[in-house]
N, C-alpha and C positions, 0 to 999 in steps of 0.2 A: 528835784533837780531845778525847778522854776525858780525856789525860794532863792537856791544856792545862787542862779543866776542874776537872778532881780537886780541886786545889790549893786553888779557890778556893770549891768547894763546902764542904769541908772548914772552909773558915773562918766557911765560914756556920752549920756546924752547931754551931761553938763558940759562936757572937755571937747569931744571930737564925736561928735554925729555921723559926721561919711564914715567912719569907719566900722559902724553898727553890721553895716549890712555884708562887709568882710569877713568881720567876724562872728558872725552866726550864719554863714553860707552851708556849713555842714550840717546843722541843726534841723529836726524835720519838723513842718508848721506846726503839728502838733505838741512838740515841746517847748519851741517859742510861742503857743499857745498860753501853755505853764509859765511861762516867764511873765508874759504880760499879767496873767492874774494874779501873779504876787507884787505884781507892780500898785505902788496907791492909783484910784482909779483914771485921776487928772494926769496922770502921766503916761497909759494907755495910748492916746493920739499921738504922742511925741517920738513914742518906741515904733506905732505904724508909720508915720510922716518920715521916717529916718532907714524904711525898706522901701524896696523896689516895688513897685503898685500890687505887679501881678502876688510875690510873695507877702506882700502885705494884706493882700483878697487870703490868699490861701490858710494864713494863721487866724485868718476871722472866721472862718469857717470852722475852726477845732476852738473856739472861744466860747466858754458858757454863755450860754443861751441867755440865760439874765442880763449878763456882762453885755454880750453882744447889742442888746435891744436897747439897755441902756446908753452906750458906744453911739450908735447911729442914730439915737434922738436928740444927744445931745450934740448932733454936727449938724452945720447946714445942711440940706438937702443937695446941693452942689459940690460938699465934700463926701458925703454918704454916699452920692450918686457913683461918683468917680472909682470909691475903693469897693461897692457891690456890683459894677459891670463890671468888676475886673476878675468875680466869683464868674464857676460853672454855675451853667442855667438854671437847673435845677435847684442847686444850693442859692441861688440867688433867689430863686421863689421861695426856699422856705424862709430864710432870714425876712424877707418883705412880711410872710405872715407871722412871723414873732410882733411886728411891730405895730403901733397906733395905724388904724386904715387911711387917717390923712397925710401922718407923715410918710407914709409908702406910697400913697398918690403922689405925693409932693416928689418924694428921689426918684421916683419910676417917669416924672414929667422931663426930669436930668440926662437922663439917660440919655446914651448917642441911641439912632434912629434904629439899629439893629439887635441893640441889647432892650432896647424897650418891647419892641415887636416879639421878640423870645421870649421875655418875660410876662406880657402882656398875654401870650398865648397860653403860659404855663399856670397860670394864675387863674383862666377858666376850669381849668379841673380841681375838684375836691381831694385836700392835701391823701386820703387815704385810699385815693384810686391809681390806676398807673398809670393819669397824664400826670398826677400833681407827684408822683416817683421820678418818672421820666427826664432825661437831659434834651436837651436840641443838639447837640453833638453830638453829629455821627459821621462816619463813612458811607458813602453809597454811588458807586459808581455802574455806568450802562454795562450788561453784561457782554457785548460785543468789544469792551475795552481790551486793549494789550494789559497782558501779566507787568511790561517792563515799563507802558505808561502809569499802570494803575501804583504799582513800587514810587515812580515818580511823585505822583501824588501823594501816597502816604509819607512820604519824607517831608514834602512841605508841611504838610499837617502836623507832624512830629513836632520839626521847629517850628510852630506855633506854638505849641504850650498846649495843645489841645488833647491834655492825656486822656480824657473819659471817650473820646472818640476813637482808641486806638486798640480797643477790645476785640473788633472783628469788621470787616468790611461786607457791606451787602451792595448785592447787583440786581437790577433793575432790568426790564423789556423795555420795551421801545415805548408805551405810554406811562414810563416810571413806575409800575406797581413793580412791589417786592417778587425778586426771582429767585432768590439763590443767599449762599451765606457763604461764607470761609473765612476762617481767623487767620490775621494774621502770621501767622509759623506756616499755613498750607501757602499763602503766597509766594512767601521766601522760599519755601519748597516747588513750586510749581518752573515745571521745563520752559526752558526761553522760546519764545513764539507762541505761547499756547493764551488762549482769549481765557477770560475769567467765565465764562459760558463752561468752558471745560474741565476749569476745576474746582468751580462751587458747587454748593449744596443744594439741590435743588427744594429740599424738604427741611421750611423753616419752621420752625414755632416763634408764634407772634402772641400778641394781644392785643385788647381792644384799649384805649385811652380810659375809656370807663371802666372798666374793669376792678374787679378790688383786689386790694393789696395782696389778701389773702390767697386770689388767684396766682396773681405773677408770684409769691412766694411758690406754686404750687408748681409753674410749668418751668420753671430753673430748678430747682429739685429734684421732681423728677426726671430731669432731661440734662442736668449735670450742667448746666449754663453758668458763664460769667457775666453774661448780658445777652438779653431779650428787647428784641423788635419792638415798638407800638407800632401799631398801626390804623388807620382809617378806615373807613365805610368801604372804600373803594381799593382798598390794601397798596396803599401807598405810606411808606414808612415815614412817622413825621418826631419820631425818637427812639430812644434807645432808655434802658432801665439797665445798669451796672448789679453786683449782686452785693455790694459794698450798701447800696441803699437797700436793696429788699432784707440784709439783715438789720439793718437799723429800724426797717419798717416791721418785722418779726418784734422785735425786741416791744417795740410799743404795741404791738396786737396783745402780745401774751401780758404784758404788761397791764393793761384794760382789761381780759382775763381774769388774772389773776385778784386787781382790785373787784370786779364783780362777784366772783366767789366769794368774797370775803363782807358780802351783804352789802355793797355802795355803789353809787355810781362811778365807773371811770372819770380819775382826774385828768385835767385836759393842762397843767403842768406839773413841773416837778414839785414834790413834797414840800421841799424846803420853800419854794417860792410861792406855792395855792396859798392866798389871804384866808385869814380867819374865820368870815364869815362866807365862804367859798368854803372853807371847808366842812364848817356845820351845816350846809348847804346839801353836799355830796354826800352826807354821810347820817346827817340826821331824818332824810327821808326814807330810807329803807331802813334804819331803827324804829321809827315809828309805825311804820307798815309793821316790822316781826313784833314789836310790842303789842298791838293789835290783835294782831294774829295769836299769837300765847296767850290771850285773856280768854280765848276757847279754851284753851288747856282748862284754867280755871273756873269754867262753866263745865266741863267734865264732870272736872271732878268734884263739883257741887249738885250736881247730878248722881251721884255716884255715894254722896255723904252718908246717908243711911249703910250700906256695907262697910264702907270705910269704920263707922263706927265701932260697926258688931266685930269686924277683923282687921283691928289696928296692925296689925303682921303685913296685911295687904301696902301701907304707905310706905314700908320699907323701902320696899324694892320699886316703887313708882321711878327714883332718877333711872334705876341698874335698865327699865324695860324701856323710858324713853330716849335715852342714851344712845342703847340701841339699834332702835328702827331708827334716829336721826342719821346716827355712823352707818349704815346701812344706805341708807337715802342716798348719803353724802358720795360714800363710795361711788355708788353708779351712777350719779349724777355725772361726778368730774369723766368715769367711764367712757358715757357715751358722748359726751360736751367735745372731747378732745377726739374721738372717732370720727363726729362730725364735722372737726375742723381738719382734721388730716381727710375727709372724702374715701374714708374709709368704711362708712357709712352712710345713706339717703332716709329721708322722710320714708320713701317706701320700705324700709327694711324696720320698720315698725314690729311688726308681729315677729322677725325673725327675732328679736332684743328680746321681748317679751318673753316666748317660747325657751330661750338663752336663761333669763334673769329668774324665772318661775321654778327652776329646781335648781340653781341655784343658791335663792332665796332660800329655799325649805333646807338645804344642805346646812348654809350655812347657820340658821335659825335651830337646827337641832345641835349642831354644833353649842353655840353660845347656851342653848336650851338646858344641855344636860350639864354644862358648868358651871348652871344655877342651880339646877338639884345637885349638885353632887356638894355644890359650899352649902346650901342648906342644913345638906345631910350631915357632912362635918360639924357645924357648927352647935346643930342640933346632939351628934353623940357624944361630941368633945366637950358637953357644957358650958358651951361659951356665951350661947343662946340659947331660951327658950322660944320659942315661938307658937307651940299648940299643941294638945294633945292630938288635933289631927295634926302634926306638922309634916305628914306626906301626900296630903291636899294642897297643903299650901305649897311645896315643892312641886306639885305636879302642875299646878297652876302658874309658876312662874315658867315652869318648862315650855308648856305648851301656848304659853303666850309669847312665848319669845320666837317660838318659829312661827308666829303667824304674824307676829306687829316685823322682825326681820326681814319675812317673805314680800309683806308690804313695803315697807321701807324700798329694798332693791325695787320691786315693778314699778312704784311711783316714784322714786331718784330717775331711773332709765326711760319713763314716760315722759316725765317733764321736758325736757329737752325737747323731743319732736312736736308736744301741745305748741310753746314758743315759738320755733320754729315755723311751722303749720302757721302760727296767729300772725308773724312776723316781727317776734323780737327777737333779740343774741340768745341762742341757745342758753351763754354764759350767767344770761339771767336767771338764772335757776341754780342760785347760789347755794352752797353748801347751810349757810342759816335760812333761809326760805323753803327747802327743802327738811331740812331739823326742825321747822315749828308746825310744818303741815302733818308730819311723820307724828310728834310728840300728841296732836291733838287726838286723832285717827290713832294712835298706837294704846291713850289712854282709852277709850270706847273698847279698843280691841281686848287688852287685859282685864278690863272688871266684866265687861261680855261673858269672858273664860271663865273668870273670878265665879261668876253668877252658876256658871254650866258643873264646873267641877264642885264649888260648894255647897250648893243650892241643895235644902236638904238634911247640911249637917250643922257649918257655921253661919250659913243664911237662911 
């Protein structure tokens, strides 16, 4: 749709400029978002300079993030200033941190004396706790208000433009701390004469400014919220958190997640824009930590080379057993990683996992166990392989190692997590290949062990 449009905006801002902002009134910021990035980039300022400020703020806020940062560095700090006080508070904190830290000193110095003061407050909290979520608009009026004053006042607030504020209204005692809630729809509902004492909620759910994201994810969720309180030491409300932001802040949690699973550090931007050597950065230090780590594998099984010799049959199945316990590993890793971020699970419920994952393990370990004697077995009656005259040692050797490097696999995947935790890193660090190379080294020990117990005697 942007492309289609580009074109023809473009022609308007050659011909007749005032007329831009008539004709794309219907348009929602987000799709004249779309427009301008199909615009060439020098012509960006000319399609915002040609909207009304406020709607001008609003489509810079649905504008890539790259786009954006480049956008506002290459304005003065007195143009930049002008079209980000004209963003909500909170989105004006985050675009500030997209950018160079002097030229956001520099627009933040622009600013009128009340947009700086808001922002400047917003800007003490760390972007992934809920001051650096949080807007500064809000509602909040003394709980002894009239129903028909406190209506009054949300209408002027209305027409102000100030939508992130119109989520719910909160009442206040007589020293300002937070008393009460009621949204919007109970106002217009509440009987003429009656004080807002009478028809708020007494029992809010808040949180603290520091708090992590993950929290305020936690207490709108549970509690069916479209917006959540911050609040002070002193429980005095000094923002509000919409649920429009805590799923944009979901999406980058699981997102960090999801990259640490996958053995790397979390990128702190997008794909396409992390530099080159920011990437081998991110990504070549925990390859070389697992490469490290695998060279045990290879000390195993140089330990181990004398059997290995005498029963070449044994090297076969070395990937089918390490495989295994890694997949295993992996499973209850992600298990309990995601239990502990849903609070579905604590550090203390340690042994209850454990207790959980130990016949489990051995379940599923016989499982995968007897699907290796039984291919053996075929392979072995079918002629398709030879493998030994004992070949129901060496079957029984892959069985019964499979439920023991399995059963390991599961206890240490679903340990790790709370070791992490307990030590104080992200559970998530306990990636599916970190867990695959502790599993593979520990699962080779565990098979030639078996190897040793069942052979020993006949082909050793």
């Amino acid at each position: 749709m942007g492309a289609l449009l580009a074109p023809d905006i473009l022609v308007m801002l050659d011909e007749s400029p005032e007329l831009i902002a008539a004709e794309t009134e219907e348009l929602h910021p987000a799709d004249l978002a779309d427009v301008a990035e199909a615009m060439p980039f020098e012509e960006i300022p000319r399609f915002l300079a040609a909207l009304p400020k406020d709607r001008a703020a609003s489509v810079l806020e649905y504008i890539d993030e790259e786009v954006r940062a480049n956008l506002l560095e290459a304005m003065s700090p007195e143009q930049a200033a002008e079209l980000v006080s004209a963003m909500t508070p909170d989105e004006r904190a985050d675009v500030l941190e997209e950018l160079d830290e002097e030229h956001a000193e520099d627009i933040v110095e622009e600013m009128p004396a009340e947009a700086r003061r808001e922002t400047e407050q917003l800007r003490r909290y760390e972007p992934d706790t809920a001051g650096g979520l949080m807007t500064t608009e809000f509602v909040s009026e003394p709980a002894s208000t009239s129903v028909e004053e406190a209506l009054r006042k949300v209408r002027v607030i209305a027409r102000s433009g100030r939508r992130e504020a119109m989520h719910a209204i909160y009442t206040t005692d007589a020293d300002g701390r937070l008393a009460g809630v009621l949204s919007l729809r109970e106002l217009l509902a509440a009987p003429e004469g009656a004080l807002l004492t009478d028809v708020a909620w007494s029992e809010v759910q808040s949180v603290s400014p520091f708090a992590d994201r993950e929290e305020v994810a936690r207490v709108i969720t549970n509690y069916d919220l479209v917006v959540v309180p911050v609040v002070s030491e002193s429980n005095h409300v000094i923002g509000v958190i919409t649920v429009d932001d805590v799923i944009d802040a979901i999406q980058e949690e699981q997102t960090e997640d999801v990259q640490k699973f996958g053995g790397m550090e979390a990128l702190d931007e997008p794909y396409m824009q992390i530099g080159f050597f920011n990437m081998l950065k991110k990504r070549g230090g925990w390859l070389s930590v697992l490469l490290i780590s695998e060279m045990f594998t290879t000390s195993a099984m140089q330990h181990f080379d004398g059997e290995l010799k005498k029963v070449a049959a044994l090297i076969l199945f070395v990937p089918l057993v390490m495989s295994s316990g890694g997949n295993s590993g992996s499973q209850a890793t992600s298990l309990i990683t995601r239990a502990m971020a849903l609070r579905e699970i604590t550090l203390g419920d340690w042994w209850r996992v454990a207790l959980r994952e130990l016949p489990t393990g051995l379940a599923l370990g016989s499982i995968l166990g007897l699907i290796g004697v039984v291919r053996i077995t075929l392979w072995q009656r079918l002629g398709i392989f030879d493998y030994d005259p004992h070949w129901q040692l060496i079957a029984a050797t892959i069985g019964l190692s499979l439920v023991g490097i399995v059963t390991f696999g599961s206890l240490a995947g679903s340990m790790l997590p709370f070791l992490l935790r307990r030590l104080g890193f992200d559970p998530a660090s306990a990636s599916a290949p970190f867990v695959a190379t502790l599993v593979d080294v520990t699962g080779l020990v565990i098979y030639f062990s078996v190897a040793l117990l069942v052979l020993g005697g006949t082909l050793l």
